[in-house]
N, C-alpha and C positions, 0 to 999 in steps of 0.2 A: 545563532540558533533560532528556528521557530520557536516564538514565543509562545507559551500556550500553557494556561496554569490549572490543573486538575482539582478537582472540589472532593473530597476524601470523607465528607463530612458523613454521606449514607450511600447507601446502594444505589439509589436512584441519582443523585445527583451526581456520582461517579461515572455509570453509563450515559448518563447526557453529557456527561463531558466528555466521555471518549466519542458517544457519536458524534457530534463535534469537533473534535479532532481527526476523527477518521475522515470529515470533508472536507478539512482545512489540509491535509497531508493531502487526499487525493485531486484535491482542484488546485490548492494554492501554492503546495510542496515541490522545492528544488532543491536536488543533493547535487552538490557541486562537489569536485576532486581534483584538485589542478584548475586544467581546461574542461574536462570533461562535466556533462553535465545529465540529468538522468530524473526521472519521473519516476515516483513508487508506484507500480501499480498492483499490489499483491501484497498484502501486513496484518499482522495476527497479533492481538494482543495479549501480556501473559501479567495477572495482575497477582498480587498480595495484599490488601488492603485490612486491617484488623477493623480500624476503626468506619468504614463502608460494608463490612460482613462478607466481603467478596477476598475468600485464601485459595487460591486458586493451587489446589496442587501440583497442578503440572507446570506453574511457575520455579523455573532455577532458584530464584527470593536470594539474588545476587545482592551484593554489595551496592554494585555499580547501578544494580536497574531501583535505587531507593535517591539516585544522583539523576540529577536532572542534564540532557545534552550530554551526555555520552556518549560514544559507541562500546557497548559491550560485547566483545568477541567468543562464540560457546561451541560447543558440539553441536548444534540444531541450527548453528547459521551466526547471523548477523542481526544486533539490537538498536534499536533507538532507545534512551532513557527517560523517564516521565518523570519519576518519582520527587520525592518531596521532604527525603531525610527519613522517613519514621515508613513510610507507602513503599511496598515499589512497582513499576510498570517498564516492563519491555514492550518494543513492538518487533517481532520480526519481520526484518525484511524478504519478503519471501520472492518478489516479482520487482522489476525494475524495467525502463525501456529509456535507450540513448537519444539522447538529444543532439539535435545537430541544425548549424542554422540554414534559413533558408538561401542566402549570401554570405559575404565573406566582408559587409559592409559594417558589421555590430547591428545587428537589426536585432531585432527583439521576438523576430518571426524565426520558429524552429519547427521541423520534422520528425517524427520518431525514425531510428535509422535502423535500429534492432531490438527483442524483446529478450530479457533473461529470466527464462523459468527454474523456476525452486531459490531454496534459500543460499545452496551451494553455489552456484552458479554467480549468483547476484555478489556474495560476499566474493568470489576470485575474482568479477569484472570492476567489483569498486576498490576495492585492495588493490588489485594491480595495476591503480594509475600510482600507486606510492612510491617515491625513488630515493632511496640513500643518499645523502651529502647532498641535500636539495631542498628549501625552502618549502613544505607541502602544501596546498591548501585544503582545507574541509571546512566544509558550511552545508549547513542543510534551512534554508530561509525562504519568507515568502514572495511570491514574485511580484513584480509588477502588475500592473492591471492590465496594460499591453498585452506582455506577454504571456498572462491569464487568459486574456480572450485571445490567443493564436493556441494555446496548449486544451481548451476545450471546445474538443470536437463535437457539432452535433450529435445529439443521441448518444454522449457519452453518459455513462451511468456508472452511479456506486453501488455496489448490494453487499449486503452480509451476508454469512453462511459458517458453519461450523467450522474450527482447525479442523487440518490435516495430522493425520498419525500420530494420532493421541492413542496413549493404553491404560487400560485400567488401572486405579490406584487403591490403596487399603481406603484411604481417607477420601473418595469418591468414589465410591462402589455401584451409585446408581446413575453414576455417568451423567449427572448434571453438566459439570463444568465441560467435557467432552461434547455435548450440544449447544455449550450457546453458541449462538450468532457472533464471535471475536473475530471472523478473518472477512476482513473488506477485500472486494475485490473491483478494480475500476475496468467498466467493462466499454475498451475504445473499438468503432467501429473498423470493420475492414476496409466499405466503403458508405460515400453519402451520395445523395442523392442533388442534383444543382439544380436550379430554378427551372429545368424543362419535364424537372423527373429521371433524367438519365442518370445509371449508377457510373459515380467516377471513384477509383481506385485512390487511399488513403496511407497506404506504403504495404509495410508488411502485418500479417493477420499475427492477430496477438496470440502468445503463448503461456499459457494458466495453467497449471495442472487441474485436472477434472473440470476442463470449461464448457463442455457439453451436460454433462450433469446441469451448472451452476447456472447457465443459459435455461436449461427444461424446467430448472426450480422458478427461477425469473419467472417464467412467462406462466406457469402455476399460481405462481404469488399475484399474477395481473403488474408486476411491475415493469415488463416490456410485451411489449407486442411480437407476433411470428416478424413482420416485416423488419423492426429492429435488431430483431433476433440473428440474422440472416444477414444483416446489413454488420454485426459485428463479427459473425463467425466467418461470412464468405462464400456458405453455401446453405444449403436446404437442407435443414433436420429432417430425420426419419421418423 
């Protein structure tokens, strides 16, 4: 399991540890399933925290998500586990993209081959390496260093931004928890640019729900530029 141990202690030191985690999941993060192997690039966090002040109502406040390394299976998708016994923390997996190598040699150089948008999507391609009367593997660990610097592409970037399809609750009525910043999104380019300045083609263009919004906020925020912008979506915003 990725090790990664949550600090529960206040509000503040609970969000520095999930931004922190949200980097280590999006640069350092490998879900492995079998053979197959897969990059999170899409996770929203669903927290319960008493003793950090953060109850997040639209946390399930499962069993499973107070258990550390898990997977908690729900109606909204697919969990990773954080919690800590007494806390708890889901992460939905909401985005994933396959990995595949670049040889057939054990090289440590991989490709993205395809992207899986939404949470649905993601849980039937990770489930579905599963086979009855068969040894499974799961692991979700951090990778080499190697294979870290072949998995981050130039001008790849993380940003936050609000969950998706949140609804009001009695016990957040003014829609706090419905705005923060909980869902990371890794935003990998469609192409880069090589040492002449000419654009060279990076496989296929990524799929996010609402990634034109999340791109317009981006570059709102000053955190990417039009030229990166365009280099991860594929084409020229309007």
């Amino acid at each position: 399991m990725f090790k990664y141990e949550l600090s529960f202690e206040n509000e503040k030191s609970l969000k520095d540890g999930i931004q922190n985690l949200a980097e280590k999941i999006a640069f350092k993060g490998l879900l492995e399933i079998n053979d197959n192997k897969y990059r999170i690039t899409d996770f929203e966090f669903y927290i319960n925290s008493f003793s950090a002040e953060i109850e997040d109502p639209h946390t399930y406040n499962h069993n499973l998500q107070r258990e550390t390394g898990k997977l908690y299976d729900h109606k909204s998708g697919l969990d990773i586990t954080y919690g800590n016994g007494k806390n708890a923390i889901g992460i939905l997996i909401r985005g994933i993209a396959k990995l595949e190598p670049n040889d057939k040699n054990g090289s440590n150089s991989f490709f993205i081959s395809r992207y899986f948008d939404g949470p649905h999507k993601s849980r039937t391609e990770l489930i579905g390496n599963l086979c009855f009367n068969e040894n499974n593997y799961l692991g979700f660990t951090e990778v080499s260093t190697e294979m870290e610097q072949n998995l981050i592409q130039a001008n790849t970037k993380l940003i936050s931004t609000q969950r998706v399809n949140l609804t009001s609750k009695i016990a957040d009525l003014e829609g706090k928890f419905i705005y923060e910043p909980l869902r990371y999104v890794v935003l990998i380019p469609k192409y880069f640019r090589n040492d002449k300045g000419k654009l060279i083609s990076n496989g296929n263009p990524m799929k996010i729900h609402g990634i034109e919004k999340i791109i317009k906020n981006a570059l709102s925020d000053k955190i990417i530029n039009i030229d990166i912008a365009e280099l991860i979506l594929g084409y020229s915003l309007k």
